[in-house]
N, CA, C, O and CB atoms as a CASP TS submission, in Angstrom:
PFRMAT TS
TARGET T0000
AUTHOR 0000-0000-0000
METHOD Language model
MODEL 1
PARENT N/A
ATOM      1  N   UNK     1     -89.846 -93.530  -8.457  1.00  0.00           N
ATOM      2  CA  UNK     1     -88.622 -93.976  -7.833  1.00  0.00           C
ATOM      3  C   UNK     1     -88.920 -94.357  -6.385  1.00  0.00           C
ATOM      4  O   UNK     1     -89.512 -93.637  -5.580  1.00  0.00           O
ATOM      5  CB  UNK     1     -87.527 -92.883  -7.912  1.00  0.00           C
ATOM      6  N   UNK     2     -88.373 -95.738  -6.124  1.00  0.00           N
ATOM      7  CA  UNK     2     -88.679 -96.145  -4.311  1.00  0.00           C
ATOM      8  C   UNK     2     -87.683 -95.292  -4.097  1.00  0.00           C
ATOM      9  O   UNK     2     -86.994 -94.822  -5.003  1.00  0.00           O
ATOM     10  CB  UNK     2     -88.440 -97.929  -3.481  1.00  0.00           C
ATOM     11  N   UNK     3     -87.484 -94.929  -2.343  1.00  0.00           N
ATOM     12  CA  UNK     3     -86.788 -95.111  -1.206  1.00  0.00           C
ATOM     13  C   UNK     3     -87.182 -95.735  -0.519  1.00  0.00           C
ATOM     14  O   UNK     3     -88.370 -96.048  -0.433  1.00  0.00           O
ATOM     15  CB  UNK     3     -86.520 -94.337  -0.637  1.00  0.00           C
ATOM     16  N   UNK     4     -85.765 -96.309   0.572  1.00  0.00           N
ATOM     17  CA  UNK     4     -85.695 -97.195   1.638  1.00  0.00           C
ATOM     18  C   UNK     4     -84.509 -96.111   2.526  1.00  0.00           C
ATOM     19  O   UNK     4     -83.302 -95.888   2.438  1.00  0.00           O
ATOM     20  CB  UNK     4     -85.165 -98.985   1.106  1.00  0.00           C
ATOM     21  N   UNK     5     -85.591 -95.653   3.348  1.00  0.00           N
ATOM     22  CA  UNK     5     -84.711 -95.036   4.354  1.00  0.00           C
ATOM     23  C   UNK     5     -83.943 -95.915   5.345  1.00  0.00           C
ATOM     24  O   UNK     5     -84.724 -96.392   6.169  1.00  0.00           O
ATOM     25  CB  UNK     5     -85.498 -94.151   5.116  1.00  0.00           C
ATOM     26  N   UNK     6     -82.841 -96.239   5.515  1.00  0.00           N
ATOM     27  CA  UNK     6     -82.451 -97.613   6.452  1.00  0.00           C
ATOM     28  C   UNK     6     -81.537 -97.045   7.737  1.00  0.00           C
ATOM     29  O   UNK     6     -81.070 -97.752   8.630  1.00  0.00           O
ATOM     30  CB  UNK     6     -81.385 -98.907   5.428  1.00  0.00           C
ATOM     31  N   UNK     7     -81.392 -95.512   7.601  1.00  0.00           N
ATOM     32  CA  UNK     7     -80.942 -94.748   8.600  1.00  0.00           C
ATOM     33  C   UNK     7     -80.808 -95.093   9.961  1.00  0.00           C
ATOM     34  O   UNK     7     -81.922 -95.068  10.484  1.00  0.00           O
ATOM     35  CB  UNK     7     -81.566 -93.849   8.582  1.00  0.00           C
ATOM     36  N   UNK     8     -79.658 -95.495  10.991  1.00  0.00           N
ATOM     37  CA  UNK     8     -80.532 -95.719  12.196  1.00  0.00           C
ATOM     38  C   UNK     8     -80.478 -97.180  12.171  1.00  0.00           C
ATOM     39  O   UNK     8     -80.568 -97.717  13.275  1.00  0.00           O
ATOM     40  CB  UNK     8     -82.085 -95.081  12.143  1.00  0.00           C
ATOM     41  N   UNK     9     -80.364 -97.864  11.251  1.00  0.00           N
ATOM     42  CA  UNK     9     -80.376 -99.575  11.462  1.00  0.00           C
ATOM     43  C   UNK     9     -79.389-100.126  11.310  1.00  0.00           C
ATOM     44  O   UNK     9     -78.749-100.107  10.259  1.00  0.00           O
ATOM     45  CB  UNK     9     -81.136-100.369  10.676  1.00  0.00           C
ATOM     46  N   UNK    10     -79.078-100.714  12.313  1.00  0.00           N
ATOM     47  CA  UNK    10     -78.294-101.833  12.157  1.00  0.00           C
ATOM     48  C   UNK    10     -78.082-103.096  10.993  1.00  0.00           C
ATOM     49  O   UNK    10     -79.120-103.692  10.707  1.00  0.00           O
ATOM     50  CB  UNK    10     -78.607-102.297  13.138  1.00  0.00           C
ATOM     51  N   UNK    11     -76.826-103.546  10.306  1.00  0.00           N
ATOM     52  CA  UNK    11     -76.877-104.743   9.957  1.00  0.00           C
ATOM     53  C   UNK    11     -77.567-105.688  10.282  1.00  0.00           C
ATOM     54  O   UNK    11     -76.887-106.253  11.138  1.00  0.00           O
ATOM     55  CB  UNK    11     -76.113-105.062  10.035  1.00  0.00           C
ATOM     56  N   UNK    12     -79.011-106.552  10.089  1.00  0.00           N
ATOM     57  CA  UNK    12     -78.290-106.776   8.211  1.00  0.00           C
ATOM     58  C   UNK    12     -79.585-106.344   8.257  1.00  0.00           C
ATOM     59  O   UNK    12     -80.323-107.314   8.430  1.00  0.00           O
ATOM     60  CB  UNK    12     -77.648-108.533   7.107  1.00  0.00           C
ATOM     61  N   UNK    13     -80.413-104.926   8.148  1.00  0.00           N
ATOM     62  CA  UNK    13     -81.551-104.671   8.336  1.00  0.00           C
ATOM     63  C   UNK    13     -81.251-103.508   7.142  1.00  0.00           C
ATOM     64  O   UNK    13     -82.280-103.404   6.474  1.00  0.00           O
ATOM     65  CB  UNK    13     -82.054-104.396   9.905  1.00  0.00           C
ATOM     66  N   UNK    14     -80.664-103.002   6.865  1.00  0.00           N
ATOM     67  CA  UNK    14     -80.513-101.665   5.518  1.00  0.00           C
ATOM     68  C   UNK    14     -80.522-102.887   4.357  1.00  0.00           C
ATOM     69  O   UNK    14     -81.402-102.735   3.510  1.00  0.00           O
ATOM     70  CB  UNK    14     -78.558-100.356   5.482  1.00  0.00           C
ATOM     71  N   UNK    15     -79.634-104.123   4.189  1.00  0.00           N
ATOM     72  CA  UNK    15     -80.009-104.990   3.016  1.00  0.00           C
ATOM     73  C   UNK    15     -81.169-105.947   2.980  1.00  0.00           C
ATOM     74  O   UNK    15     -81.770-106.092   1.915  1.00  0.00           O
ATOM     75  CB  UNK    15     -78.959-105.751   2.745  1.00  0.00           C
ATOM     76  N   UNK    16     -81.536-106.615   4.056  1.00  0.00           N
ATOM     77  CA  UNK    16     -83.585-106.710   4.136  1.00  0.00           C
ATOM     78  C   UNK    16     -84.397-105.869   3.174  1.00  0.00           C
ATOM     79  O   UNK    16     -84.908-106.090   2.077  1.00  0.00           O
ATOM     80  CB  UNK    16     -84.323-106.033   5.750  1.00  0.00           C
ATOM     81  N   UNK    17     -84.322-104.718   4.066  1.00  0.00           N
ATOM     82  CA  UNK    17     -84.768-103.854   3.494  1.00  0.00           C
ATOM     83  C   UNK    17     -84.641-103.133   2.004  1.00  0.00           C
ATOM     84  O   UNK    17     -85.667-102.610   1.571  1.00  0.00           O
ATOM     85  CB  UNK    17     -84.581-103.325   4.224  1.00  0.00           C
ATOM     86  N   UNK    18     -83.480-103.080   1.228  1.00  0.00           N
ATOM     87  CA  UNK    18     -83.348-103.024  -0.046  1.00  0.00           C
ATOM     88  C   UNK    18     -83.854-104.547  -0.532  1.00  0.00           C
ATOM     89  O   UNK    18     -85.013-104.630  -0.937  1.00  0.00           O
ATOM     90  CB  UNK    18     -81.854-102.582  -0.406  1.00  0.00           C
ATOM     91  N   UNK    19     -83.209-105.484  -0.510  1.00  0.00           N
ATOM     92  CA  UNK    19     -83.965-107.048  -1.021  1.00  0.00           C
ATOM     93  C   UNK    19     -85.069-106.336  -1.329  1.00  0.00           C
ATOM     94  O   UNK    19     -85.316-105.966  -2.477  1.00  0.00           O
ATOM     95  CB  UNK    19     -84.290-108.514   0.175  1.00  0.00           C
ATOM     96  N   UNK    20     -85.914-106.064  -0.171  1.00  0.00           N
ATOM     97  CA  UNK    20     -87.552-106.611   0.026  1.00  0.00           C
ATOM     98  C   UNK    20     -87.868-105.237  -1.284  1.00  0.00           C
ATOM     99  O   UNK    20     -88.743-105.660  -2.040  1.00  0.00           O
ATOM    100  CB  UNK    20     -88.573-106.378   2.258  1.00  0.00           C
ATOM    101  N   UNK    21     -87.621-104.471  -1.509  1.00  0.00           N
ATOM    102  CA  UNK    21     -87.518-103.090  -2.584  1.00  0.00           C
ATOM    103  C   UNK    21     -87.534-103.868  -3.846  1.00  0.00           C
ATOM    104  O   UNK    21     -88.475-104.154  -4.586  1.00  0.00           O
ATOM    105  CB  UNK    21     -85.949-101.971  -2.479  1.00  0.00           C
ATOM    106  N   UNK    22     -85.936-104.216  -3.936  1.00  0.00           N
ATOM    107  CA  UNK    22     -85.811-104.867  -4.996  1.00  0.00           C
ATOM    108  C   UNK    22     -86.635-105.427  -5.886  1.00  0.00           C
ATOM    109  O   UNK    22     -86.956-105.152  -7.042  1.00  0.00           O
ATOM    110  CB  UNK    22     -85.287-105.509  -4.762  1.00  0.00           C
ATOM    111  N   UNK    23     -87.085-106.774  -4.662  1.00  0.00           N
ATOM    112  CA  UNK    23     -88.108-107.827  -5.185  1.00  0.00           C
ATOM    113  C   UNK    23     -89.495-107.297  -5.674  1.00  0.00           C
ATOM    114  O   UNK    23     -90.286-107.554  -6.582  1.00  0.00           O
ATOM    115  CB  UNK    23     -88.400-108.842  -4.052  1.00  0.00           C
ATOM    116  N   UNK    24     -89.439-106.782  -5.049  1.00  0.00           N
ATOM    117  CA  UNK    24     -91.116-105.671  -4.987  1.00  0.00           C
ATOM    118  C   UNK    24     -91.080-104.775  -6.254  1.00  0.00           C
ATOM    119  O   UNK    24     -92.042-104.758  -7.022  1.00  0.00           O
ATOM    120  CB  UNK    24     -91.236-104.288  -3.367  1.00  0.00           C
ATOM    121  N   UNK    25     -90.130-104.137  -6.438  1.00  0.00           N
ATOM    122  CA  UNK    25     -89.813-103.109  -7.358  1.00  0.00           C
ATOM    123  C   UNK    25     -88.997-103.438  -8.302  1.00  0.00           C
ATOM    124  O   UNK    25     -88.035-102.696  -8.502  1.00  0.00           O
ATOM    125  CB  UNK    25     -89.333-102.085  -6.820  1.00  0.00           C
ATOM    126  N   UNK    26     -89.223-104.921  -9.312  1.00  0.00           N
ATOM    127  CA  UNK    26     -87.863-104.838 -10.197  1.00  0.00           C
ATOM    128  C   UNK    26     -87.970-104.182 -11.571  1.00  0.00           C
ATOM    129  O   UNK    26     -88.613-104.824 -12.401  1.00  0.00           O
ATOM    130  CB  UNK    26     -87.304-106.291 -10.483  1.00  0.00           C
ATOM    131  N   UNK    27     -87.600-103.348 -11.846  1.00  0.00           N
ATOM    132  CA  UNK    27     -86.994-102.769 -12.456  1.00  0.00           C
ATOM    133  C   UNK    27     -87.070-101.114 -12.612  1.00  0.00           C
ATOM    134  O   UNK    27     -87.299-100.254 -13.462  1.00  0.00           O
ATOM    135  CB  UNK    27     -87.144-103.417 -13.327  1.00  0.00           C
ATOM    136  N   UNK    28     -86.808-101.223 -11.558  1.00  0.00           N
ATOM    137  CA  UNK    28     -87.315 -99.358 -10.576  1.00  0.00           C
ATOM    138  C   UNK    28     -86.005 -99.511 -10.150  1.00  0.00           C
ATOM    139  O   UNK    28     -85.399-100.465  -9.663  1.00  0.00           O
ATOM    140  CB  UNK    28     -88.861 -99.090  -8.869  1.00  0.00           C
ATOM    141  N   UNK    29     -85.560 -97.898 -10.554  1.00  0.00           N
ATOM    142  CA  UNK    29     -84.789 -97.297  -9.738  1.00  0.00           C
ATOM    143  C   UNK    29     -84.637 -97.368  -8.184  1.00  0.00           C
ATOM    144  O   UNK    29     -85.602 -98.069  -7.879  1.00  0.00           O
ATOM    145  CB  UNK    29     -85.011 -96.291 -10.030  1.00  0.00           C
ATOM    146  N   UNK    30     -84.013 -97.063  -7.066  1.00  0.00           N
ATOM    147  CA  UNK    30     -84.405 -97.223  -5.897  1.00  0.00           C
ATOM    148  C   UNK    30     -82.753 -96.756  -5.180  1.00  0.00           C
ATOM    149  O   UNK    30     -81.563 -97.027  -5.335  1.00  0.00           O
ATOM    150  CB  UNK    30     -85.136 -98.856  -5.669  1.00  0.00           C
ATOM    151  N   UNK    31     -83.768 -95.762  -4.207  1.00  0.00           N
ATOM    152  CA  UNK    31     -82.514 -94.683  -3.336  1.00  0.00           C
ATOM    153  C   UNK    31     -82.704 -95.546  -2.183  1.00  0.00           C
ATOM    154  O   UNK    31     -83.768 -96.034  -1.801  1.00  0.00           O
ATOM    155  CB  UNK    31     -82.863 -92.663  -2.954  1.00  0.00           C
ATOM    156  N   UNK    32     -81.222 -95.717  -1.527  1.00  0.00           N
ATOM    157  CA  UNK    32     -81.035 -96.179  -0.290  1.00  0.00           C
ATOM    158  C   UNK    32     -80.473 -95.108   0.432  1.00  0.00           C
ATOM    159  O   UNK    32     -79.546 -94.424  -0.002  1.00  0.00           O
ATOM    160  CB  UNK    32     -80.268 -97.347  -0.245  1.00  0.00           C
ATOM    161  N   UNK    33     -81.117 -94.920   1.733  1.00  0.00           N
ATOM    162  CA  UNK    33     -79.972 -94.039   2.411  1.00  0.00           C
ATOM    163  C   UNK    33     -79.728 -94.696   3.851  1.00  0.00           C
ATOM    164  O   UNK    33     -80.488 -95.166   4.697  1.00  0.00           O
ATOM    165  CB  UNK    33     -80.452 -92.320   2.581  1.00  0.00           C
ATOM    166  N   UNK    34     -78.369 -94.529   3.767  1.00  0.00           N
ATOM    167  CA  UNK    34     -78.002 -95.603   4.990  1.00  0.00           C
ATOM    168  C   UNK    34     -76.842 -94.669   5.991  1.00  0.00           C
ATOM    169  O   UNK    34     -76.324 -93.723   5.399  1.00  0.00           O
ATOM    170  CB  UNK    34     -77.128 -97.330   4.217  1.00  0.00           C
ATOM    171  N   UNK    35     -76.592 -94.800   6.859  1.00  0.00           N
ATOM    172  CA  UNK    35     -75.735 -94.053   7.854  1.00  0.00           C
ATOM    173  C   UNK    35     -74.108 -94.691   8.415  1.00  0.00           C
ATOM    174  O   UNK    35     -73.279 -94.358   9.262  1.00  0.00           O
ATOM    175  CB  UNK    35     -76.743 -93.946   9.143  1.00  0.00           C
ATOM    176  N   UNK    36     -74.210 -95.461   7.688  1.00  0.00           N
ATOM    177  CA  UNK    36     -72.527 -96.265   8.215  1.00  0.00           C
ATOM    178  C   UNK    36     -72.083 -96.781   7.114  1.00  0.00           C
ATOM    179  O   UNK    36     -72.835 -97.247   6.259  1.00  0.00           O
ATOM    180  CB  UNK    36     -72.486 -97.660   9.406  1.00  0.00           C
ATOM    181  N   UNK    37     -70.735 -96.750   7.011  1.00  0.00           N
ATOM    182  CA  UNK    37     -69.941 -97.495   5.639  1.00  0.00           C
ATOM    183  C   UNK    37     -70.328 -99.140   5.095  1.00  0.00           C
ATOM    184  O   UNK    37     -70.628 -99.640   4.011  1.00  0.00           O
ATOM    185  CB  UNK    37     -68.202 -97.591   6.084  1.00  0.00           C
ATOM    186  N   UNK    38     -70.149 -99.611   6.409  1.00  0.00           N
ATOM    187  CA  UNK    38     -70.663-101.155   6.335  1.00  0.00           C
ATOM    188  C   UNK    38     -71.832-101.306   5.611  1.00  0.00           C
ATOM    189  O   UNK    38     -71.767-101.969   4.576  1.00  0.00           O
ATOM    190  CB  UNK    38     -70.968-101.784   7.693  1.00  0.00           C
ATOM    191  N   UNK    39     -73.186-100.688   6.042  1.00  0.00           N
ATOM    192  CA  UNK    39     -74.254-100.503   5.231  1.00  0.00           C
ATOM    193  C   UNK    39     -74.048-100.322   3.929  1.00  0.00           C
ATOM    194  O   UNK    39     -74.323-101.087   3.004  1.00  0.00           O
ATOM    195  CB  UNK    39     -74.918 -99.587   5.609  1.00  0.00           C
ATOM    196  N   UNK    40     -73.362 -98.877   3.893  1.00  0.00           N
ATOM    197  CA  UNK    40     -73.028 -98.835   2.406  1.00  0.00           C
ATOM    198  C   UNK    40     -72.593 -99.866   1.344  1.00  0.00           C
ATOM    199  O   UNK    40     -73.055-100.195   0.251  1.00  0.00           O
ATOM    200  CB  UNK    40     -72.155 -98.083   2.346  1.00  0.00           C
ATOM    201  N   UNK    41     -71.299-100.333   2.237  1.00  0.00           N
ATOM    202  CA  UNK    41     -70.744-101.765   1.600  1.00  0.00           C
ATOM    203  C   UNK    41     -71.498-102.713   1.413  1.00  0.00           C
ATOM    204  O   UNK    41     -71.299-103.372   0.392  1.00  0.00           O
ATOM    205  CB  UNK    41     -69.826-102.406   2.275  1.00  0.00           C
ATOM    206  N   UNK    42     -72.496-103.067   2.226  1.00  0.00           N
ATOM    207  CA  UNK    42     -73.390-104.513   1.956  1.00  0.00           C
ATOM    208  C   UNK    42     -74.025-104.379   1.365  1.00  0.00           C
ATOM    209  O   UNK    42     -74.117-105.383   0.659  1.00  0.00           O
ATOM    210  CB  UNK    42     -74.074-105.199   2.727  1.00  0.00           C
ATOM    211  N   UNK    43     -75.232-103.070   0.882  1.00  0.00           N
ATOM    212  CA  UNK    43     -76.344-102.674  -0.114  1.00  0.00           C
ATOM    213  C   UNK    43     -75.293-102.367  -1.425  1.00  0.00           C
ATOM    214  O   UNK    43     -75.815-102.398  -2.539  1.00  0.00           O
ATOM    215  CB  UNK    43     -77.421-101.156   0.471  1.00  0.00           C
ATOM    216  N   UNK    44     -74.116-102.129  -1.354  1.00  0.00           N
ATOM    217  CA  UNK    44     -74.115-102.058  -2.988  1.00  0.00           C
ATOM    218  C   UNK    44     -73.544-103.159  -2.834  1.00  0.00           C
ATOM    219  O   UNK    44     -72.716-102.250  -2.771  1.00  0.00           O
ATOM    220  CB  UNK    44     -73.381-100.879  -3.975  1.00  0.00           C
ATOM    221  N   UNK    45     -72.866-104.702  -2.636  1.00  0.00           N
ATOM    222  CA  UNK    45     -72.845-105.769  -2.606  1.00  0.00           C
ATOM    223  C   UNK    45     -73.933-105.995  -3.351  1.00  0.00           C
ATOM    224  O   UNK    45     -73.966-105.897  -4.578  1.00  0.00           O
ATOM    225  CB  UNK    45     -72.712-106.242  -1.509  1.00  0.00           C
ATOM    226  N   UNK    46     -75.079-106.380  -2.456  1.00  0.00           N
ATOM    227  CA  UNK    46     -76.626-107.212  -3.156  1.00  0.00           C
ATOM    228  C   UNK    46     -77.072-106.321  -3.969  1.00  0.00           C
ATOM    229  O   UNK    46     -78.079-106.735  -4.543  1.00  0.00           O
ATOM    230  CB  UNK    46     -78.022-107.616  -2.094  1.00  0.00           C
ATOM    231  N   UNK    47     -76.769-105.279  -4.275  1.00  0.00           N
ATOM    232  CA  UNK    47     -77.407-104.259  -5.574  1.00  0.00           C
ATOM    233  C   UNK    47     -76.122-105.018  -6.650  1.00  0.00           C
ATOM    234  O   UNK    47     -76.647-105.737  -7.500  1.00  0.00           O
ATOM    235  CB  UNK    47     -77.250-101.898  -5.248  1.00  0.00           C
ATOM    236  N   UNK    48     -75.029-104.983  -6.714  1.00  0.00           N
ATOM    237  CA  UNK    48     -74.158-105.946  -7.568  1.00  0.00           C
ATOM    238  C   UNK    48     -74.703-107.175  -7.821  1.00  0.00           C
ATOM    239  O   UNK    48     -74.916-107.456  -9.000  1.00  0.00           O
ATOM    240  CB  UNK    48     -72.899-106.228  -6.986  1.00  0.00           C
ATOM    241  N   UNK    49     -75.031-108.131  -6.792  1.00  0.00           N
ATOM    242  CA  UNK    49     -75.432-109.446  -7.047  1.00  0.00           C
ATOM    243  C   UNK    49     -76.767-109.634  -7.491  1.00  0.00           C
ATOM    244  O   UNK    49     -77.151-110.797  -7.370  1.00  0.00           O
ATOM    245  CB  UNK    49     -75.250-110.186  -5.972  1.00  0.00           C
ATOM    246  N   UNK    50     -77.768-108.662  -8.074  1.00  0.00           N
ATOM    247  CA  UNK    50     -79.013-108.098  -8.394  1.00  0.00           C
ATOM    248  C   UNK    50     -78.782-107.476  -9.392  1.00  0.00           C
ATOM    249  O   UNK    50     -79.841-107.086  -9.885  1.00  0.00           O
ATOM    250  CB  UNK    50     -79.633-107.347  -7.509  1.00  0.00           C
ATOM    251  N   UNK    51     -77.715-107.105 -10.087  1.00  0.00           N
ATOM    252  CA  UNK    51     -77.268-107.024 -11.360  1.00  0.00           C
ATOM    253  C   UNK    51     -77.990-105.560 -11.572  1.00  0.00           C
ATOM    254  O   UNK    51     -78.823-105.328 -12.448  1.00  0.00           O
ATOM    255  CB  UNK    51     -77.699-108.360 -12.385  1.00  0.00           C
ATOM    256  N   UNK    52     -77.414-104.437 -10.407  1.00  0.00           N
ATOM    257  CA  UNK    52     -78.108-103.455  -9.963  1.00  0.00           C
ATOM    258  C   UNK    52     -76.627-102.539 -10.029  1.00  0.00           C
ATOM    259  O   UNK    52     -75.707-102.745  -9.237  1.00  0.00           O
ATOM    260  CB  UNK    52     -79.028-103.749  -8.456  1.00  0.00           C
ATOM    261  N   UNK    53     -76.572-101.403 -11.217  1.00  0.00           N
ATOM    262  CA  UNK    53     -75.299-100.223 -11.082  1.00  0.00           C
ATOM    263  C   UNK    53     -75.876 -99.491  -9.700  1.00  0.00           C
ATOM    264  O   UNK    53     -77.067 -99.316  -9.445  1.00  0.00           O
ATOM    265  CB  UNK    53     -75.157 -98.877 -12.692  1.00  0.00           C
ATOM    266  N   UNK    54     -74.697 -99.090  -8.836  1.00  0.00           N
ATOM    267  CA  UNK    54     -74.779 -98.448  -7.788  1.00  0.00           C
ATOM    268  C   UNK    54     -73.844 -96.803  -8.193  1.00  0.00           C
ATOM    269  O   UNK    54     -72.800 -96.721  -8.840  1.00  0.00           O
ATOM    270  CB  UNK    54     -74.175 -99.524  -6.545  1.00  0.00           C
ATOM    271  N   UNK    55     -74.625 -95.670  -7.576  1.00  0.00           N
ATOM    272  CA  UNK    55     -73.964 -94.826  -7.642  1.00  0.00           C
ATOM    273  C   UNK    55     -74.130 -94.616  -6.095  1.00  0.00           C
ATOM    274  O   UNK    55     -75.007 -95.118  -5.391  1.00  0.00           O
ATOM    275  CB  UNK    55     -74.267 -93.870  -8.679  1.00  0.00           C
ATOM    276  N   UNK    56     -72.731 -93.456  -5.556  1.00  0.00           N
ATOM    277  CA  UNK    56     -73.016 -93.377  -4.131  1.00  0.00           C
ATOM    278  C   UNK    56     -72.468 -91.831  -3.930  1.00  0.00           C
ATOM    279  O   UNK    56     -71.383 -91.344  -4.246  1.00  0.00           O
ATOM    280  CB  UNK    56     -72.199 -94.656  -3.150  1.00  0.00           C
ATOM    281  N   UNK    57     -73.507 -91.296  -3.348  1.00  0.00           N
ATOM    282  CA  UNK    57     -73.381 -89.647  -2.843  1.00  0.00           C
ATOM    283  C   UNK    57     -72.880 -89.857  -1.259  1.00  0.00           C
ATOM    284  O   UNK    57     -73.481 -90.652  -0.537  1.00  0.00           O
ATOM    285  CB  UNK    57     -75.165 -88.627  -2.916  1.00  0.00           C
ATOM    286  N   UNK    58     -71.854 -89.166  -0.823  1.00  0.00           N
ATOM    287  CA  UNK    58     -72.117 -88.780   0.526  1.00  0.00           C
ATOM    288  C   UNK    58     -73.193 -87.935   0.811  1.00  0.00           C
ATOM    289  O   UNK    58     -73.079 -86.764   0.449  1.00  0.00           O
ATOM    290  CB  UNK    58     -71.086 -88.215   1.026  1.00  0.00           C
ATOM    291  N   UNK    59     -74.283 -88.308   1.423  1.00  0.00           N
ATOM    292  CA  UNK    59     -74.744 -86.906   1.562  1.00  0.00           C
ATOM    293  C   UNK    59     -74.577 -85.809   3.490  1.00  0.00           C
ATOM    294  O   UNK    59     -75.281 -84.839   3.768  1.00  0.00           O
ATOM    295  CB  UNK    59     -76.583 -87.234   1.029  1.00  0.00           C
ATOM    296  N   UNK    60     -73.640 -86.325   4.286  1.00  0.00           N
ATOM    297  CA  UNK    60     -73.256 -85.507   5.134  1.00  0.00           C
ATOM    298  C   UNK    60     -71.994 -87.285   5.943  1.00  0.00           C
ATOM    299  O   UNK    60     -71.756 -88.465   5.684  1.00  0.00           O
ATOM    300  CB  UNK    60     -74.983 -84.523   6.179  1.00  0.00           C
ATOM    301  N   UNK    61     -71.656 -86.262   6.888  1.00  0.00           N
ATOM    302  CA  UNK    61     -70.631 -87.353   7.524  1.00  0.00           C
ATOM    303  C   UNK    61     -71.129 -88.889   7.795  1.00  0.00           C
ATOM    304  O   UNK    61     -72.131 -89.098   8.479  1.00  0.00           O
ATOM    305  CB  UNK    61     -70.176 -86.796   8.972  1.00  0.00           C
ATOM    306  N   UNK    62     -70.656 -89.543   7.436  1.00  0.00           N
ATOM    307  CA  UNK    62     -70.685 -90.834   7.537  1.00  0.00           C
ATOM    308  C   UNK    62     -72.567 -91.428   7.253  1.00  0.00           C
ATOM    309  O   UNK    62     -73.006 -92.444   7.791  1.00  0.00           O
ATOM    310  CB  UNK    62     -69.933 -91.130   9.153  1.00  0.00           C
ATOM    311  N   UNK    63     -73.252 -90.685   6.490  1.00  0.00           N
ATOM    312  CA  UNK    63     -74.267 -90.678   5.803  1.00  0.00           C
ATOM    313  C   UNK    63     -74.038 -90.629   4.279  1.00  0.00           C
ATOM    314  O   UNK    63     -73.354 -89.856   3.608  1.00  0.00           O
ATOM    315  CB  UNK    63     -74.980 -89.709   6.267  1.00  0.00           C
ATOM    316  N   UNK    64     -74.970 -91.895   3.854  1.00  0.00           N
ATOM    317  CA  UNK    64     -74.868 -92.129   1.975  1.00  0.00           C
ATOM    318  C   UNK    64     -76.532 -92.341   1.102  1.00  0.00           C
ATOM    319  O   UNK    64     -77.622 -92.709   1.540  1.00  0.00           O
ATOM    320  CB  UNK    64     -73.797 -94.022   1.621  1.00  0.00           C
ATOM    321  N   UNK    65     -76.159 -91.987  -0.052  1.00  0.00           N
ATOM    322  CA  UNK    65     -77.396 -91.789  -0.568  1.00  0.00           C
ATOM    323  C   UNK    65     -77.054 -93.126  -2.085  1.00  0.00           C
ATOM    324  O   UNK    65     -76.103 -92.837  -2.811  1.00  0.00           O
ATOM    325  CB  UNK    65     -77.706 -89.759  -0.965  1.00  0.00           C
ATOM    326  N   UNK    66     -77.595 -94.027  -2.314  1.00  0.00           N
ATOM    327  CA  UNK    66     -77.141 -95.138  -2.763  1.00  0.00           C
ATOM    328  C   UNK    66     -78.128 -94.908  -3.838  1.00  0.00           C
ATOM    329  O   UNK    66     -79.319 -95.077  -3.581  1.00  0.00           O
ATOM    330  CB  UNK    66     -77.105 -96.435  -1.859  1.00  0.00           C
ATOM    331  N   UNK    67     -77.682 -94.472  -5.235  1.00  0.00           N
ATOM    332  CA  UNK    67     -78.784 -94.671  -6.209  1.00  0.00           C
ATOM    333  C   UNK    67     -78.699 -96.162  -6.823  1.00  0.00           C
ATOM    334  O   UNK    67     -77.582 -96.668  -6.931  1.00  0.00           O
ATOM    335  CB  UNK    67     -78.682 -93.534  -7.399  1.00  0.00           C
ATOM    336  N   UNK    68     -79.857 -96.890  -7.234  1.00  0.00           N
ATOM    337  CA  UNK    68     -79.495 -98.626  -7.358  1.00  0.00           C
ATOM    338  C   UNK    68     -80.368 -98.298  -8.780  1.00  0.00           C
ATOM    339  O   UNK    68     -81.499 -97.835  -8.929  1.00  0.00           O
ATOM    340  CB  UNK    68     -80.280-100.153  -5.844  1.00  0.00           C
ATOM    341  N   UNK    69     -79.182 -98.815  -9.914  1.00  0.00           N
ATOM    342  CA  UNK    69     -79.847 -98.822 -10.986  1.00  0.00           C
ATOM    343  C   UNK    69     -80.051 -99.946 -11.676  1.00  0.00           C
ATOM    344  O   UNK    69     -78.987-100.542 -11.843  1.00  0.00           O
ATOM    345  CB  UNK    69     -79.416 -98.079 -11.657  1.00  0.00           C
ATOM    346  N   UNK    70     -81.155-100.594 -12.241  1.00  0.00           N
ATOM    347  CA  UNK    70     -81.208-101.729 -13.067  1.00  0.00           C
ATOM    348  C   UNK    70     -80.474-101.607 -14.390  1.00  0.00           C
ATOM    349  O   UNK    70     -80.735-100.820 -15.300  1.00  0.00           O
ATOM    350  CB  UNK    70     -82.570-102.045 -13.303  1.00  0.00           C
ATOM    351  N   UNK    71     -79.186-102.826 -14.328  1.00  0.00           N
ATOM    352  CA  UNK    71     -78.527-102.765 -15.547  1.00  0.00           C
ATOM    353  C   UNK    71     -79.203-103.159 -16.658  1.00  0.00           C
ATOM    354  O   UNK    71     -78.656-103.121 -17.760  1.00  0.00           O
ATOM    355  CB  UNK    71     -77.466-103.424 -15.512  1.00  0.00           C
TER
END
């Protein structure tokens, strides 16, 4: 299983960073963890448009743990 820790980054650098996973890794599982909602919102966006099920943990305040599954 990848991770892409994207913690700490700014837009549009947490979905770069999943893409570049993605592409690299297709058909691997792959944890995102990102620190702001927006993030959240845009990585399961392109995990949708990548035809990628998203599950999403909070895992502490305004921190998420994005499991990206190949449908």
């Amino acid at each position: 299983m990848i991770e892409v820790d994207a913690r700490g980054l700014g837009c549009p650098i947490p979905v770069v960073k999943t893409k570049q996973a993605i592409e690299k890794n297709p058909g691997e599982q792959i944890i995102v963890l990102v620190d702001a909602a927006v993030a959240k919102e845009n990585v399961s966006r392109l995990a949708a448009c990548k035809k990628y099920n998203v599950q999403c943990e909070a895992a502490a305040t305004e921190e998420f743990r994005l499991l990206l599954s190949p449908m």
